[in-house]
Backbone bond lengths (Angstrom), bond angles and torsions (degrees), N, CA, C in turn:
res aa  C-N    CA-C-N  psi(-1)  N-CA   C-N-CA  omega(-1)  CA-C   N-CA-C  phi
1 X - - - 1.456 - - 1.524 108.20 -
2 X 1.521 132.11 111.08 1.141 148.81 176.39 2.180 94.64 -66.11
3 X 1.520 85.57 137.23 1.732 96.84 178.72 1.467 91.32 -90.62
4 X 1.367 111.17 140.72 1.311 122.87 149.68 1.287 127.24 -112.30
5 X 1.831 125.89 -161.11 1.246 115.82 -160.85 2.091 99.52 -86.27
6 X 1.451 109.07 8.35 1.709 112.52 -164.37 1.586 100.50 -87.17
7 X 1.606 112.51 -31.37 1.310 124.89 -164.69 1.444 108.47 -56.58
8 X 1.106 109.16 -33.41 2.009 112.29 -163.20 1.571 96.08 -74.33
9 X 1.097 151.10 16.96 1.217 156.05 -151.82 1.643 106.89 -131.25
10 X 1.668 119.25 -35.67 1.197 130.08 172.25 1.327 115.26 -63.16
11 X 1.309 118.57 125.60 1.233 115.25 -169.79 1.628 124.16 95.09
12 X 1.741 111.47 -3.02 1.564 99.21 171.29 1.308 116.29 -128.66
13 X 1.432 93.89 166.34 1.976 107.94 -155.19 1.604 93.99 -71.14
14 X 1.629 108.32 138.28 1.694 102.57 -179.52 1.683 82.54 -139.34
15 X 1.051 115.27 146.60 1.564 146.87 159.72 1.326 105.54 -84.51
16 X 1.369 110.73 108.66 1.567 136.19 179.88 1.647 115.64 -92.48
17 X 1.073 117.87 105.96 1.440 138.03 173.74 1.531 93.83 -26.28
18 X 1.699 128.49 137.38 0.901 131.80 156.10 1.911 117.47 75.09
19 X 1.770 115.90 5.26 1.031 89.24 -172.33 1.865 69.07 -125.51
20 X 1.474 104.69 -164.10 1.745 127.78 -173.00 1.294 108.70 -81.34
21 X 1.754 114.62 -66.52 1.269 110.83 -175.30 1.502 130.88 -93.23
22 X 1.041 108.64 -147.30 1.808 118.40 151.49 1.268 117.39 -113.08
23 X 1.374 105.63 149.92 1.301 137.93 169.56 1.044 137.12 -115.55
24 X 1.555 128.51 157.92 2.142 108.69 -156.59 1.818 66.67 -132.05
25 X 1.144 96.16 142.46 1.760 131.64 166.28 1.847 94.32 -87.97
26 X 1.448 99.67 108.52 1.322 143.76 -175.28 1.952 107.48 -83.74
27 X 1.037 106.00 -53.63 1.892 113.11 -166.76 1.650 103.62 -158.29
28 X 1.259 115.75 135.40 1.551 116.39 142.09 1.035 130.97 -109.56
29 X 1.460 128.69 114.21 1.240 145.52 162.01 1.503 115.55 -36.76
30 X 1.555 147.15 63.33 1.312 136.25 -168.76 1.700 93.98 -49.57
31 X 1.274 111.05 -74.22 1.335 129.53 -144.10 1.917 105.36 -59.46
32 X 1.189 122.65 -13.85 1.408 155.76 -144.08 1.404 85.04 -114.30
33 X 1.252 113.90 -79.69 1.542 132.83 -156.90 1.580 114.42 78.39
34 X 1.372 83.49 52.38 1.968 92.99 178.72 2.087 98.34 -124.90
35 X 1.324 86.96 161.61 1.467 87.71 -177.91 1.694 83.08 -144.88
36 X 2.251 115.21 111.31 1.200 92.56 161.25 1.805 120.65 -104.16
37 X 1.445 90.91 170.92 1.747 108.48 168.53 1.231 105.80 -100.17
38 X 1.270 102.80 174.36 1.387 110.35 -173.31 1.610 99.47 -161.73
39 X 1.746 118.61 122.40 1.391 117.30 -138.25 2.001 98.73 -117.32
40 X 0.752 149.72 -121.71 0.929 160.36 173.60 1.526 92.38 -128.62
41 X 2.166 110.84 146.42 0.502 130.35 177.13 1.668 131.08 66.83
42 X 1.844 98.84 31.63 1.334 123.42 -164.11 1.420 126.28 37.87
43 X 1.316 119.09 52.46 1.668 132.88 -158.30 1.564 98.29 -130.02
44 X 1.528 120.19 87.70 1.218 130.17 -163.54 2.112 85.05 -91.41
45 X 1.561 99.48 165.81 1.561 121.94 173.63 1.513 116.15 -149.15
46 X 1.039 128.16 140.79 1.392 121.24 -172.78 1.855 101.16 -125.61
47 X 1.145 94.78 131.86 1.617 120.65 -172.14 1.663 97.16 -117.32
48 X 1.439 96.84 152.25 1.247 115.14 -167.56 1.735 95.81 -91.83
49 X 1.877 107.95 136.87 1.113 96.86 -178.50 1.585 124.98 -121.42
50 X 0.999 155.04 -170.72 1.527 108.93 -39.39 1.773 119.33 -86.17
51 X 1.231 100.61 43.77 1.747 108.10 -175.66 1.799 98.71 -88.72
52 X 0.840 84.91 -36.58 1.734 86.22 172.36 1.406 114.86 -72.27
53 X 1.114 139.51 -18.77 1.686 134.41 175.25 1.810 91.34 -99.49
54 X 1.067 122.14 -23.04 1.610 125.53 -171.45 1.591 82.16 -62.34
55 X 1.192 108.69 -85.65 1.312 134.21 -165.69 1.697 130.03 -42.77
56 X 1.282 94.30 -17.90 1.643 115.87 -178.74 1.055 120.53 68.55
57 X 1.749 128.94 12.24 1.269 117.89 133.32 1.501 151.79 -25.78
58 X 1.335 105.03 -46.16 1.366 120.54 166.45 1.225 89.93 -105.62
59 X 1.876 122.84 126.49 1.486 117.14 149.55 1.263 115.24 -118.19
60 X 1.173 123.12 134.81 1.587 130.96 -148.99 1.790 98.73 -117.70
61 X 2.002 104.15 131.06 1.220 88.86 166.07 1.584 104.95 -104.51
62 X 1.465 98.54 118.56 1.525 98.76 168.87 1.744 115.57 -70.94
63 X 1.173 102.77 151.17 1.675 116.03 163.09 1.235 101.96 -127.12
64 X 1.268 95.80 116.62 2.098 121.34 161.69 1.371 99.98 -48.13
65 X 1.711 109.97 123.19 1.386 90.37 159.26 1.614 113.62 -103.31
């Protein structure tokens, strides 16, 4: 599996429109066009992608590495 520029995104905490906590983005589905979370209490959700980071549904804090 070749990394692309979507990968650096796996693994960070994003604040989900409409729910309490945070959530860490688990997998992206390119081919799908899903992007899931994964919430506390092993309760994953799948958001449509990348209209959902467009849109500011998912807002993600990135860290530069």
């Amino acid at each position: 599996m070749a990394w692309s520029n979507e990968t650096f995104l796996i693994g960070e905490k994003v604040k989900v429109e409409g729910e309490k906590g945070f959530g860490v983005i688990t997998r992206i589905d390119i081919e799908r066009g899903l992007v899931y979370v994964l919430f506390k209490r092993m309760r994953e959700e799948a958001y449509p992608y990348p209209e959902a980071i467009e849109q500011h549904i998912l807002k993600t804090e990135l860290h530069q590495k």
